[in-house]
mmCIF file of the N, C-alpha and C atoms, coordinates in Angstrom:
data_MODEL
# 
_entry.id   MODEL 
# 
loop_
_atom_site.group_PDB 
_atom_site.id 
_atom_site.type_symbol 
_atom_site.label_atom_id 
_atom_site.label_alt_id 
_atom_site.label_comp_id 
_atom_site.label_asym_id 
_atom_site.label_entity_id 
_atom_site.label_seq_id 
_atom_site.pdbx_PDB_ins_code 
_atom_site.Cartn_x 
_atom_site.Cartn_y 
_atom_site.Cartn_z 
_atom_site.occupancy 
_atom_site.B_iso_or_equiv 
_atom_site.pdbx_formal_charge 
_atom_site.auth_seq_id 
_atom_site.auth_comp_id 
_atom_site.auth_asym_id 
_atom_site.auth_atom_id 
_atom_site.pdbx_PDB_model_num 
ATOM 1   N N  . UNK A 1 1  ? -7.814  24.590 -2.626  1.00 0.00 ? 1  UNK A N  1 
ATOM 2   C CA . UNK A 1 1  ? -9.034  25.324 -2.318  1.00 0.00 ? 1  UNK A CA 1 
ATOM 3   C C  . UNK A 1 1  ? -9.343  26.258 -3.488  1.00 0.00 ? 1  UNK A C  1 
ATOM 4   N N  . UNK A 1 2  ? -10.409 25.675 -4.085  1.00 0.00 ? 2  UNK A N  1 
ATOM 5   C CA . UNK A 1 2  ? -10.868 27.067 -4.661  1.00 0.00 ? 2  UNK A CA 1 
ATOM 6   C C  . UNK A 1 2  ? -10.682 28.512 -4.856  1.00 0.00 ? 2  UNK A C  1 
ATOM 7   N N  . UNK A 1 3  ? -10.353 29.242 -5.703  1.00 0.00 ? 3  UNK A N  1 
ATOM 8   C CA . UNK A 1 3  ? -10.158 30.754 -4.990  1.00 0.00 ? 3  UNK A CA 1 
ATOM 9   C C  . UNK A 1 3  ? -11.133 31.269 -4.744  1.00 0.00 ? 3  UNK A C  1 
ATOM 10  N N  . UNK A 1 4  ? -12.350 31.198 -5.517  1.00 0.00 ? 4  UNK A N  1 
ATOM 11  C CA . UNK A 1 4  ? -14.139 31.990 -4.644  1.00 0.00 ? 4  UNK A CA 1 
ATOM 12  C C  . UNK A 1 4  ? -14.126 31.872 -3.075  1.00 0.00 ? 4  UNK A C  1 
ATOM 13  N N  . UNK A 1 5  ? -13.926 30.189 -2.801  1.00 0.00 ? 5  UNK A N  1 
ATOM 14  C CA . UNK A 1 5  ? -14.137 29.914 -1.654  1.00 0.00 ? 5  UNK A CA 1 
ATOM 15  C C  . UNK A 1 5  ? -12.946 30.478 -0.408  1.00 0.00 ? 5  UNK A C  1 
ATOM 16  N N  . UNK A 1 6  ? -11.824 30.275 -0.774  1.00 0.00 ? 6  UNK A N  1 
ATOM 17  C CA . UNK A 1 6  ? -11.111 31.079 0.130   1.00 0.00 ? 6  UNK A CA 1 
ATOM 18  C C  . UNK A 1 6  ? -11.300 32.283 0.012   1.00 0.00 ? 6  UNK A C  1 
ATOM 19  N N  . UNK A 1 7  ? -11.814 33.426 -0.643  1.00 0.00 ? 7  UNK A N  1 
ATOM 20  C CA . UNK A 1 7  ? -12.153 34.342 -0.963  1.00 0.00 ? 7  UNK A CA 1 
ATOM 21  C C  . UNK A 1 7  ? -13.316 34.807 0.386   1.00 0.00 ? 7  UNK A C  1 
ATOM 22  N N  . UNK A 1 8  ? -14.181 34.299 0.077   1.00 0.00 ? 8  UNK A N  1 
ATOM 23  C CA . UNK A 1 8  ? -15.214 34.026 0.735   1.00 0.00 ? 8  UNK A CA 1 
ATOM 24  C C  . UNK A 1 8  ? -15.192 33.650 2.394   1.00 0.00 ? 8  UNK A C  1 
ATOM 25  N N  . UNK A 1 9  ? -14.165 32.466 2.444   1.00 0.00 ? 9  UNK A N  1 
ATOM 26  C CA . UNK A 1 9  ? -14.316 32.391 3.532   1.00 0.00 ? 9  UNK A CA 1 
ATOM 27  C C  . UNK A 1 9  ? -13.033 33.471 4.855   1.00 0.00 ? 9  UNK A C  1 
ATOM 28  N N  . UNK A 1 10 ? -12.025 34.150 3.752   1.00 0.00 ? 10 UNK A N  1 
ATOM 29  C CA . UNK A 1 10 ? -11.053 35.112 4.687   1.00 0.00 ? 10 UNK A CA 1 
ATOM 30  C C  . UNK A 1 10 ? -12.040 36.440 4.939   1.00 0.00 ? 10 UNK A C  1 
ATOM 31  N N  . UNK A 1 11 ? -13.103 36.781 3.763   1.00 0.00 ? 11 UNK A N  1 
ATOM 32  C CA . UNK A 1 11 ? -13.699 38.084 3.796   1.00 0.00 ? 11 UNK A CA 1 
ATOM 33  C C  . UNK A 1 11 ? -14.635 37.798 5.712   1.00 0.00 ? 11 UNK A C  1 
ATOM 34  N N  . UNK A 1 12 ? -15.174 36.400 5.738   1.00 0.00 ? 12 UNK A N  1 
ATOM 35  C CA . UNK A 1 12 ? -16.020 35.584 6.776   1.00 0.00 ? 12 UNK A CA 1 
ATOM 36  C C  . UNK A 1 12 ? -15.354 35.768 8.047   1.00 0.00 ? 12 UNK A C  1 
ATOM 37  N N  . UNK A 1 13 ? -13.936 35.488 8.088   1.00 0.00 ? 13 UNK A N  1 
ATOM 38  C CA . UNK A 1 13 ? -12.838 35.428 8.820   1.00 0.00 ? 13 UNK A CA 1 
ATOM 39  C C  . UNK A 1 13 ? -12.942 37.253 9.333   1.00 0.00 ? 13 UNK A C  1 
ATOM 40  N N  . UNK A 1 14 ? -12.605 37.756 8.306   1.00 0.00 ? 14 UNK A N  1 
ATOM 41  C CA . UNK A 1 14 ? -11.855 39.060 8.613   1.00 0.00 ? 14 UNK A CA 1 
ATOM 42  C C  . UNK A 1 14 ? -13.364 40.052 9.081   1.00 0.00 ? 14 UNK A C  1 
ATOM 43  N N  . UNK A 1 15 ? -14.518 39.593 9.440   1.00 0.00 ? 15 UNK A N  1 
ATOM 44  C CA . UNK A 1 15 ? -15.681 40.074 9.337   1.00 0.00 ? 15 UNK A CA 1 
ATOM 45  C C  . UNK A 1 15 ? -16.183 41.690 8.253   1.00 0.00 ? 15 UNK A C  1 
ATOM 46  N N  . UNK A 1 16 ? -15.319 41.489 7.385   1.00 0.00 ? 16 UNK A N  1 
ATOM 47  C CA . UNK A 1 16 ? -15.594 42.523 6.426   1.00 0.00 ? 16 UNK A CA 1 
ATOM 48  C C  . UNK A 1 16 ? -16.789 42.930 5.531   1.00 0.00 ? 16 UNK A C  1 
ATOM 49  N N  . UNK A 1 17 ? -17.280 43.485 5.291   1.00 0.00 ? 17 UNK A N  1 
ATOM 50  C CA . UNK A 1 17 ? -18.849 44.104 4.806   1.00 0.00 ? 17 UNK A CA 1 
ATOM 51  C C  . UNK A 1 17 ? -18.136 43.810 3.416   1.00 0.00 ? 17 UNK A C  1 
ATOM 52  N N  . UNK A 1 18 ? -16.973 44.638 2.672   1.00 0.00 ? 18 UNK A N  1 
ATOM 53  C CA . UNK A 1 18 ? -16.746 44.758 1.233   1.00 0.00 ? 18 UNK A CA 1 
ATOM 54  C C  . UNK A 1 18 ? -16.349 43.304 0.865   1.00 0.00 ? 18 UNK A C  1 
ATOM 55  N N  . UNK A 1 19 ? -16.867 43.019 -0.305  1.00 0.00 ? 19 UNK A N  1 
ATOM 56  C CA . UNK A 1 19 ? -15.873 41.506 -1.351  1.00 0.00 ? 19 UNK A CA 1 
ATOM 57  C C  . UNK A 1 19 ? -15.157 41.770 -1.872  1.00 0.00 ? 19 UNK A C  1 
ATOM 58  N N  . UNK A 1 20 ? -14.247 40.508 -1.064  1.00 0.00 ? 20 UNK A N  1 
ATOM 59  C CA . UNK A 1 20 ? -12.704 40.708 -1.422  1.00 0.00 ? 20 UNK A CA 1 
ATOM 60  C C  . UNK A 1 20 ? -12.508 40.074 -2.670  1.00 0.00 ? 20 UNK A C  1 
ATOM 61  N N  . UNK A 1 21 ? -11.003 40.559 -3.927  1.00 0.00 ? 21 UNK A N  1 
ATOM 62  C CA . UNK A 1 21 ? -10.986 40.018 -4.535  1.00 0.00 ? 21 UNK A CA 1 
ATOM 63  C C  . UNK A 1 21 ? -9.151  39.820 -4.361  1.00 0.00 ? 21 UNK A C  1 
ATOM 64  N N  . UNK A 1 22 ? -8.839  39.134 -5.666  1.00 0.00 ? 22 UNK A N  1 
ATOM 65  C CA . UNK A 1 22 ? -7.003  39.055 -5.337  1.00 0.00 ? 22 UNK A CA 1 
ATOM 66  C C  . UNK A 1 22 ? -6.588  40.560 -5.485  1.00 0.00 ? 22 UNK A C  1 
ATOM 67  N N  . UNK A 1 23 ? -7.254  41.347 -5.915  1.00 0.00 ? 23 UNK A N  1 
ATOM 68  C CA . UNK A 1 23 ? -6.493  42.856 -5.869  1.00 0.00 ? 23 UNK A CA 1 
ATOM 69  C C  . UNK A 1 23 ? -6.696  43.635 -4.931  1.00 0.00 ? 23 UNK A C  1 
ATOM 70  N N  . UNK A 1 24 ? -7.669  43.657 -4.120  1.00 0.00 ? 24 UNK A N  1 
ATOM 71  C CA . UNK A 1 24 ? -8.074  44.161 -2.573  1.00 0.00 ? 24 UNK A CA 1 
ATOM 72  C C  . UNK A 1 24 ? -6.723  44.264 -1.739  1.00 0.00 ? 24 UNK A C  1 
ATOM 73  N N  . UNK A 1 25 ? -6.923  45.861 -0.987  1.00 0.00 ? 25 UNK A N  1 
ATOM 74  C CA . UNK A 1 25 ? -5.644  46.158 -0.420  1.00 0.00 ? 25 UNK A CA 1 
ATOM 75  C C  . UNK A 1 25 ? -5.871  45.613 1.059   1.00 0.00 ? 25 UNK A C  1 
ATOM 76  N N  . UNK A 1 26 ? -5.843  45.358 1.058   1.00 0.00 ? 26 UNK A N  1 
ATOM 77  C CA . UNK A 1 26 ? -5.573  44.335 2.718   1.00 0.00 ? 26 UNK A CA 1 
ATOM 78  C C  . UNK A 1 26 ? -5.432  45.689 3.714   1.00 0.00 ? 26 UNK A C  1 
ATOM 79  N N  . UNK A 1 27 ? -4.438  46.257 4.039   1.00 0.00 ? 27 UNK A N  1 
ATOM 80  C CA . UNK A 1 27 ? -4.395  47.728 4.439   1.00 0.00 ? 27 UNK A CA 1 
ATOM 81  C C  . UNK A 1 27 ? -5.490  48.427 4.792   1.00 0.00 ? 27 UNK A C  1 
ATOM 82  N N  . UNK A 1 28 ? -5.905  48.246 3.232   1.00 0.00 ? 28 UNK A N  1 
ATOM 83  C CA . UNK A 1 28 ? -6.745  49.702 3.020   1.00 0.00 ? 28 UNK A CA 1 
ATOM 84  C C  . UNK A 1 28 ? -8.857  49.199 3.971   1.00 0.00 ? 28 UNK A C  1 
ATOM 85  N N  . UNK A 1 29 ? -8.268  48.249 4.221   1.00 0.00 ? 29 UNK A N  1 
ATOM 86  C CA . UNK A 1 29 ? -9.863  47.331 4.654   1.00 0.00 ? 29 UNK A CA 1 
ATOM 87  C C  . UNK A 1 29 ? -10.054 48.646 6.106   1.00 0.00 ? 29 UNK A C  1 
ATOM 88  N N  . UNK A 1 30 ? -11.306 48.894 6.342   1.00 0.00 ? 30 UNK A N  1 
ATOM 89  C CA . UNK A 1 30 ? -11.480 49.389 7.398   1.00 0.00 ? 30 UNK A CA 1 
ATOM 90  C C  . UNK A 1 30 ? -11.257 48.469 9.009   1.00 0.00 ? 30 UNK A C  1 
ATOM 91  N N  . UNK A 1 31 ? -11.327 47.519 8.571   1.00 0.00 ? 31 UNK A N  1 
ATOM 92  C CA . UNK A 1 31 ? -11.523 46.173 9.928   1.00 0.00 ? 31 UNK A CA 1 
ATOM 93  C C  . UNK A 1 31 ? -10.135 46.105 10.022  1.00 0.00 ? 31 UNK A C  1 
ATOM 94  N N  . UNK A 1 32 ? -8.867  45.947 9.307   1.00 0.00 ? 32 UNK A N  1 
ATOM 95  C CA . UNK A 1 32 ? -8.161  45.737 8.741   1.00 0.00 ? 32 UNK A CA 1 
ATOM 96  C C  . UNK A 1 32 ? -7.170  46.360 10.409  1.00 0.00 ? 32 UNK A C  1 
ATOM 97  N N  . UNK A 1 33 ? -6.435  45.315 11.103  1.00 0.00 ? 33 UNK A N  1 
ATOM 98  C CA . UNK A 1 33 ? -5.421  45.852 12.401  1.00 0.00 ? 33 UNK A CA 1 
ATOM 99  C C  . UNK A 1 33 ? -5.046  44.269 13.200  1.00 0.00 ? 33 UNK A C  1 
ATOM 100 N N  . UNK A 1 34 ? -4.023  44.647 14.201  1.00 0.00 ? 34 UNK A N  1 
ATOM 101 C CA . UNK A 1 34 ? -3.121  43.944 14.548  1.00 0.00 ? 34 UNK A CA 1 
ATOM 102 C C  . UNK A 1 34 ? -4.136  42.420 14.510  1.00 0.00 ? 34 UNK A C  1 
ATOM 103 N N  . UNK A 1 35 ? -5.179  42.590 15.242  1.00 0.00 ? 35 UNK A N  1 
ATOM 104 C CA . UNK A 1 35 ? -5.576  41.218 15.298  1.00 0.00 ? 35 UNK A CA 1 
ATOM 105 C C  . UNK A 1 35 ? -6.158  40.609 14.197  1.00 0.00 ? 35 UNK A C  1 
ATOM 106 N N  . UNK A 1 36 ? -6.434  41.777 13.023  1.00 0.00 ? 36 UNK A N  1 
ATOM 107 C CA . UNK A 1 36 ? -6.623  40.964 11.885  1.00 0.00 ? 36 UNK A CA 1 
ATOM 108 C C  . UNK A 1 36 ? -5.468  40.200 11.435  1.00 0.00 ? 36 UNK A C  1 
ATOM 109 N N  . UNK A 1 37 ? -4.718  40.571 11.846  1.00 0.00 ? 37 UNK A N  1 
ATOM 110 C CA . UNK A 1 37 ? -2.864  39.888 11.064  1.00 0.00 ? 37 UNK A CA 1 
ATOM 111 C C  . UNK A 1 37 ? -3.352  38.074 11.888  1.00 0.00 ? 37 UNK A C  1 
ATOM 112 N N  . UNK A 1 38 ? -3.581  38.910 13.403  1.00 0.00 ? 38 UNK A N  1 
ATOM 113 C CA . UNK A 1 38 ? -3.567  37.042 13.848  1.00 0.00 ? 38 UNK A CA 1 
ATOM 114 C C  . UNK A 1 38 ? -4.541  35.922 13.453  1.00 0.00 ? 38 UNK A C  1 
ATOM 115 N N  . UNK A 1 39 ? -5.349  36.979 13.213  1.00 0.00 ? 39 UNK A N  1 
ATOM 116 C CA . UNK A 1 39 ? -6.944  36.031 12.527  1.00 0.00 ? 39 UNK A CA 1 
ATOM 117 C C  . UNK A 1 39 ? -6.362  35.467 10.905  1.00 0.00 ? 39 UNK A C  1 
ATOM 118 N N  . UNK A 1 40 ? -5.993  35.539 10.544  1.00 0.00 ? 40 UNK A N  1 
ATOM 119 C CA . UNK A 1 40 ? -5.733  35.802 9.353   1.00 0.00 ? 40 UNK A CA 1 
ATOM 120 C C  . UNK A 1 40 ? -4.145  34.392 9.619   1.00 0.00 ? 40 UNK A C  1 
ATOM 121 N N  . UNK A 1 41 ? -3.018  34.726 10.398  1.00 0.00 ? 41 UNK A N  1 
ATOM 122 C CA . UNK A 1 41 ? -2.531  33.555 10.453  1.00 0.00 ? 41 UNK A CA 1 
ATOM 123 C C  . UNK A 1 41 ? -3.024  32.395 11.047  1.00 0.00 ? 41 UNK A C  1 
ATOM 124 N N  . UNK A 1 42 ? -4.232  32.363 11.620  1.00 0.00 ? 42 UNK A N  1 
ATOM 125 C CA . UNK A 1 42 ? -4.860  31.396 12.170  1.00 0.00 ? 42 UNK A CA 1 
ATOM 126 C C  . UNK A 1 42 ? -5.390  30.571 11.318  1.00 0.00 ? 42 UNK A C  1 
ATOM 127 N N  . UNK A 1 43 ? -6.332  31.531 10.558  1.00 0.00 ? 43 UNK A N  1 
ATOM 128 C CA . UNK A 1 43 ? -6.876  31.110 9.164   1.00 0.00 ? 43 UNK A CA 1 
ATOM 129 C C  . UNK A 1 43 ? -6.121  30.149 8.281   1.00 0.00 ? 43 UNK A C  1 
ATOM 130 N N  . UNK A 1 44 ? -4.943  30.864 8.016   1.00 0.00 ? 44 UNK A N  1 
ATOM 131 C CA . UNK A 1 44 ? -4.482  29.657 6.752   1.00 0.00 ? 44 UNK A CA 1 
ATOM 132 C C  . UNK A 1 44 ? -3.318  29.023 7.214   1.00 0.00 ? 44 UNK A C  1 
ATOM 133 N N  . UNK A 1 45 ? -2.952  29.055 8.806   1.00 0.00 ? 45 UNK A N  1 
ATOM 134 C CA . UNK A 1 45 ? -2.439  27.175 9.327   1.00 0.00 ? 45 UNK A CA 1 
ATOM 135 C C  . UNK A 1 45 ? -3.809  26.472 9.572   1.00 0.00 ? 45 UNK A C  1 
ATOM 136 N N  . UNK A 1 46 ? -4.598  26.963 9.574   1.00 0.00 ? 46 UNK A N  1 
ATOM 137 C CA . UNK A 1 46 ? -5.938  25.924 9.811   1.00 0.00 ? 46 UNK A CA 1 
ATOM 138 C C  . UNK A 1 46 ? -6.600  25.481 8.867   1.00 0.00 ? 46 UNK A C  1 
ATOM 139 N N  . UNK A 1 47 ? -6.068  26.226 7.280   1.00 0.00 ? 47 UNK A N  1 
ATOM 140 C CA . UNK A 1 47 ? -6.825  25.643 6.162   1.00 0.00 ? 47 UNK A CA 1 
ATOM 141 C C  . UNK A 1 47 ? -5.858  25.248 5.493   1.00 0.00 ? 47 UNK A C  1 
ATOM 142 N N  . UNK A 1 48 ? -4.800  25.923 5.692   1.00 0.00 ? 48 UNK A N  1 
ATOM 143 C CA . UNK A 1 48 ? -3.336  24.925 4.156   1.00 0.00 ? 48 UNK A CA 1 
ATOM 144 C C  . UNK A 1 48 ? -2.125  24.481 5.333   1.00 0.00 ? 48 UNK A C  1 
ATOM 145 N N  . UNK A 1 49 ? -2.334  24.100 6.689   1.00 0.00 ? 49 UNK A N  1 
ATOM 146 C CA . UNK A 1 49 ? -1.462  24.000 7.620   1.00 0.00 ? 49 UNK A CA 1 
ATOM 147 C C  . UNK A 1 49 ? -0.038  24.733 6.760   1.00 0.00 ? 49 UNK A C  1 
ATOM 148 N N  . UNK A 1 50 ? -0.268  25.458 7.251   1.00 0.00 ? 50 UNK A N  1 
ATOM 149 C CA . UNK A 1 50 ? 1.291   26.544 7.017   1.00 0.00 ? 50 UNK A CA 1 
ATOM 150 C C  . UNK A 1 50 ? 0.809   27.660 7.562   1.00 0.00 ? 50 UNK A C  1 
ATOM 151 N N  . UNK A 1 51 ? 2.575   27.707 8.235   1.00 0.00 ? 51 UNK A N  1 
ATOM 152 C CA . UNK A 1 51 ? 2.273   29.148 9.501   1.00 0.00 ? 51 UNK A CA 1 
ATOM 153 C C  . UNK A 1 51 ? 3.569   30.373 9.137   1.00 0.00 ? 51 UNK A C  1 
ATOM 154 N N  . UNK A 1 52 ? 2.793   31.485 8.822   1.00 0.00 ? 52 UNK A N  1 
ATOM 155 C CA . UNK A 1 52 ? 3.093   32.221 8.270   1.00 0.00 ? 52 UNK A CA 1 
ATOM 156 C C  . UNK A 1 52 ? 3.627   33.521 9.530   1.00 0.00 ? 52 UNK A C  1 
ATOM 157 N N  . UNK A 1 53 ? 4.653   33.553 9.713   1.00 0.00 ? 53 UNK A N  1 
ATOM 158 C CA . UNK A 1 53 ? 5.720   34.677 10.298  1.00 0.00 ? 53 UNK A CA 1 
ATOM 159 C C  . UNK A 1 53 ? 4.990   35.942 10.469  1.00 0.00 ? 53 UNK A C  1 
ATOM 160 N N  . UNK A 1 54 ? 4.701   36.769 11.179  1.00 0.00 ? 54 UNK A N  1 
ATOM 161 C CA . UNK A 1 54 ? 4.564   38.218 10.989  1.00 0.00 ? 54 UNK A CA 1 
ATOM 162 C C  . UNK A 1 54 ? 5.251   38.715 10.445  1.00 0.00 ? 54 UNK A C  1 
ATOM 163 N N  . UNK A 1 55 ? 6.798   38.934 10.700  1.00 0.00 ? 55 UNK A N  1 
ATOM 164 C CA . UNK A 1 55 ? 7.483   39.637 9.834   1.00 0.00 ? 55 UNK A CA 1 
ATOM 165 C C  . UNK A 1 55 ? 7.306   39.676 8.331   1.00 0.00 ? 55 UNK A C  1 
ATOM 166 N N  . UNK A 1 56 ? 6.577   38.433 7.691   1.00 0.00 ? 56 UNK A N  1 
ATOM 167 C CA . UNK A 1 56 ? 5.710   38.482 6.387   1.00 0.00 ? 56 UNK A CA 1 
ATOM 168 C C  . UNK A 1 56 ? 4.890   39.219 6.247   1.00 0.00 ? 56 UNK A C  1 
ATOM 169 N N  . UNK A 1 57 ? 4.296   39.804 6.778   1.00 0.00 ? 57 UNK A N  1 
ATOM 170 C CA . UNK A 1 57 ? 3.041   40.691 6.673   1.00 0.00 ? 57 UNK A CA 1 
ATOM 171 C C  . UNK A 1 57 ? 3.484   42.329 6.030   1.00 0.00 ? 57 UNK A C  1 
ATOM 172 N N  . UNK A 1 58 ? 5.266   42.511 6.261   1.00 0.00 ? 58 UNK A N  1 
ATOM 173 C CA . UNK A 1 58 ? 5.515   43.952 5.776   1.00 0.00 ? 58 UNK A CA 1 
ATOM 174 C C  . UNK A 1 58 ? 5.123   44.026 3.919   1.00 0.00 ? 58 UNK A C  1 
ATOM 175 N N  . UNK A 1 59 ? 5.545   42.798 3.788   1.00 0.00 ? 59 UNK A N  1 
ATOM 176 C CA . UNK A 1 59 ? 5.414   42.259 2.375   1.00 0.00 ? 59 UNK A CA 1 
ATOM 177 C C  . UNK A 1 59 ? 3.700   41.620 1.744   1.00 0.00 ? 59 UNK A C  1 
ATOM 178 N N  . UNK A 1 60 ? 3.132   41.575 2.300   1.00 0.00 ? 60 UNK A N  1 
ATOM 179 C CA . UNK A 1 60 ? 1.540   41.590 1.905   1.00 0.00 ? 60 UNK A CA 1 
ATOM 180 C C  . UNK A 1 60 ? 0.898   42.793 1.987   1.00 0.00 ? 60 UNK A C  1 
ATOM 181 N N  . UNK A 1 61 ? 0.522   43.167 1.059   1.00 0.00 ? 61 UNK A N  1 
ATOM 182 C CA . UNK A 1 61 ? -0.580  44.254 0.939   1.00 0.00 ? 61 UNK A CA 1 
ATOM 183 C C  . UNK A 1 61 ? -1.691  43.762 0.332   1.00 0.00 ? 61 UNK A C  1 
ATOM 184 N N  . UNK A 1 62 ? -1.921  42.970 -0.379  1.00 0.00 ? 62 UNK A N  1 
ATOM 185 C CA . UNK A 1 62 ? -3.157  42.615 -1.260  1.00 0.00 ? 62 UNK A CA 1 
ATOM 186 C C  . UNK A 1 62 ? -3.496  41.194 -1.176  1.00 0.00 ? 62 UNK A C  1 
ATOM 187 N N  . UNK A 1 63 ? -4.604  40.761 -0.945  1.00 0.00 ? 63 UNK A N  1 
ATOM 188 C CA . UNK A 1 63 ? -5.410  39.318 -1.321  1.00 0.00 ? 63 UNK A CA 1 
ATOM 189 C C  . UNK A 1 63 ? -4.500  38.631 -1.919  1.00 0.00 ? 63 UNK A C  1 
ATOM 190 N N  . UNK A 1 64 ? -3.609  39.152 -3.094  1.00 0.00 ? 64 UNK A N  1 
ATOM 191 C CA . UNK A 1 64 ? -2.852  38.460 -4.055  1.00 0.00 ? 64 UNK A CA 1 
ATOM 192 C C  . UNK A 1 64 ? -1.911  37.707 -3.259  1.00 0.00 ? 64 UNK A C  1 
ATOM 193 N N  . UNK A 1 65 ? -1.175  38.654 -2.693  1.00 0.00 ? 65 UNK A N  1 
ATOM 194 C CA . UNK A 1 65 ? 0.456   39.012 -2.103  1.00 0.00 ? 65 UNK A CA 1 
ATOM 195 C C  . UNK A 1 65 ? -0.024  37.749 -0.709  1.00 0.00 ? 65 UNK A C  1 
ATOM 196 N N  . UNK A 1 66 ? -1.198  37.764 -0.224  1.00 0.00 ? 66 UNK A N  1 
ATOM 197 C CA . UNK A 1 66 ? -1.383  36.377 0.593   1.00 0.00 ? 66 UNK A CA 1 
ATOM 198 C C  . UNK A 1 66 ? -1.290  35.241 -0.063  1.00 0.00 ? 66 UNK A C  1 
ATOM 199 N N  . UNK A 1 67 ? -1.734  35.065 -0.691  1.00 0.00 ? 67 UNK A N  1 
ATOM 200 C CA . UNK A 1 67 ? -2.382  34.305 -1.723  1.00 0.00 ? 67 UNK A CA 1 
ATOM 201 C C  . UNK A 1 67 ? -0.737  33.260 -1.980  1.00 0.00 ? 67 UNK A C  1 
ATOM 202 N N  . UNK A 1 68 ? 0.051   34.625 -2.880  1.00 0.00 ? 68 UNK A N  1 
ATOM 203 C CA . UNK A 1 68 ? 1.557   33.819 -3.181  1.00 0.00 ? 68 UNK A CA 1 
ATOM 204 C C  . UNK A 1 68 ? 2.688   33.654 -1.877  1.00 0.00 ? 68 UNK A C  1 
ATOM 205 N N  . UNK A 1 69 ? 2.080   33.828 -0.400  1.00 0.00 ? 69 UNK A N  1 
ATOM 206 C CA . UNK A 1 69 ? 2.945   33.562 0.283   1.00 0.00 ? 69 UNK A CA 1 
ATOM 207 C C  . UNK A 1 69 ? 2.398   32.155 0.706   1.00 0.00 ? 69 UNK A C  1 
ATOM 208 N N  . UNK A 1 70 ? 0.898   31.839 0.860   1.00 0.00 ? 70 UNK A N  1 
ATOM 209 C CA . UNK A 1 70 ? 0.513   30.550 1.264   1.00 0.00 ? 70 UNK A CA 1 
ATOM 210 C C  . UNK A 1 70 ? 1.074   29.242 -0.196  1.00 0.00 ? 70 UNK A C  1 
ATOM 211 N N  . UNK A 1 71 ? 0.788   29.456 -1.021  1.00 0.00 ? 71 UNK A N  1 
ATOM 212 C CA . UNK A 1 71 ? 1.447   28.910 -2.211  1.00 0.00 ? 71 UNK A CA 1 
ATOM 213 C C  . UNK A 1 71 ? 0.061   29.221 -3.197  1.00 0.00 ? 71 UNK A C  1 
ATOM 214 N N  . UNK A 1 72 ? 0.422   29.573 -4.297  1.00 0.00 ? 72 UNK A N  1 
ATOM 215 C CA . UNK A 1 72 ? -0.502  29.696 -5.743  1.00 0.00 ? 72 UNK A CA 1 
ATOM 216 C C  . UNK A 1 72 ? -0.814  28.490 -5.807  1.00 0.00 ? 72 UNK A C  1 
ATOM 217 N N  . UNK A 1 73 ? 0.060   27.168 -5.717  1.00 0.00 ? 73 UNK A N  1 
ATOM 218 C CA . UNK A 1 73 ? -0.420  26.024 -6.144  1.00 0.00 ? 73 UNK A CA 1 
ATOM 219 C C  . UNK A 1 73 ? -1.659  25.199 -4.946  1.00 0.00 ? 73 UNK A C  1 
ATOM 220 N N  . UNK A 1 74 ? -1.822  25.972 -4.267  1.00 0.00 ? 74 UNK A N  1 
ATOM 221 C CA . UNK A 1 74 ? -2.906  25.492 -3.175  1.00 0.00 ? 74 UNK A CA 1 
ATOM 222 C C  . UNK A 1 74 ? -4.285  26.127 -3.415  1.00 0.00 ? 74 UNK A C  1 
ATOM 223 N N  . UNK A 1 75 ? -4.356  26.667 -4.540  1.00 0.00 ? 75 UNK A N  1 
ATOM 224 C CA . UNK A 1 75 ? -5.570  27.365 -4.655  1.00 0.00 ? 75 UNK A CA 1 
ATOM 225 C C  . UNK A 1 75 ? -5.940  27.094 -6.772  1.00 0.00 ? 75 UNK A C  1 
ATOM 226 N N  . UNK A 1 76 ? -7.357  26.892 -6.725  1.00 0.00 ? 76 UNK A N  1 
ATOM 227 C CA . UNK A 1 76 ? -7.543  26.427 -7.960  1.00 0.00 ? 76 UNK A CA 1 
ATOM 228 C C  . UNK A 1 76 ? -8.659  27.427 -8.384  1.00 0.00 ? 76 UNK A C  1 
ATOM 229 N N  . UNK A 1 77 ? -8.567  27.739 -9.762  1.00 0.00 ? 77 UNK A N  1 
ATOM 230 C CA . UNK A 1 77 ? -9.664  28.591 -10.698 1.00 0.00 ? 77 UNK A CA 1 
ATOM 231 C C  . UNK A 1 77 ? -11.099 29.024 -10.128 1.00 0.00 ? 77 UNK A C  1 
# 
């Protein structure tokens, strides 16, 4: 997937007003709470089928830090 487009479509997901980029603090989002965590694992077993643990989430803070837990190699320029 693209990175614009996943970009695009988690900001869609997470119903967020600001554009996200890979340095965006995930945290720091105002929308940003428990059910965003589930929206958000819903999201990418439904787009890169891989299901991602909560206990992962102590370790994500940023667009990025998602990004390298779904895999870098699933996402293109």
């Amino acid at each position: 997937m693209k990175t614009s487009v996943f970009l695009e479509k988690l900001q869609e997901e997470l119903e967020e007003d600001e554009t996200l980029t890979p340095e965006t603090n995930l945290k720091s989002l105002e929308s940003y709470d428990s059910i965003s965590l589930l929206t958000i694992i819903a999201f990418v077993d439904e787009n890169f089928s891989k299901k991602i643990e909560t206990k992962h989430f102590k370790d994500i803070e940023t667009v990025s830090d998602l990004m390298n837990v779904i895999g870098i190699e699933n996402f293109e320029a």
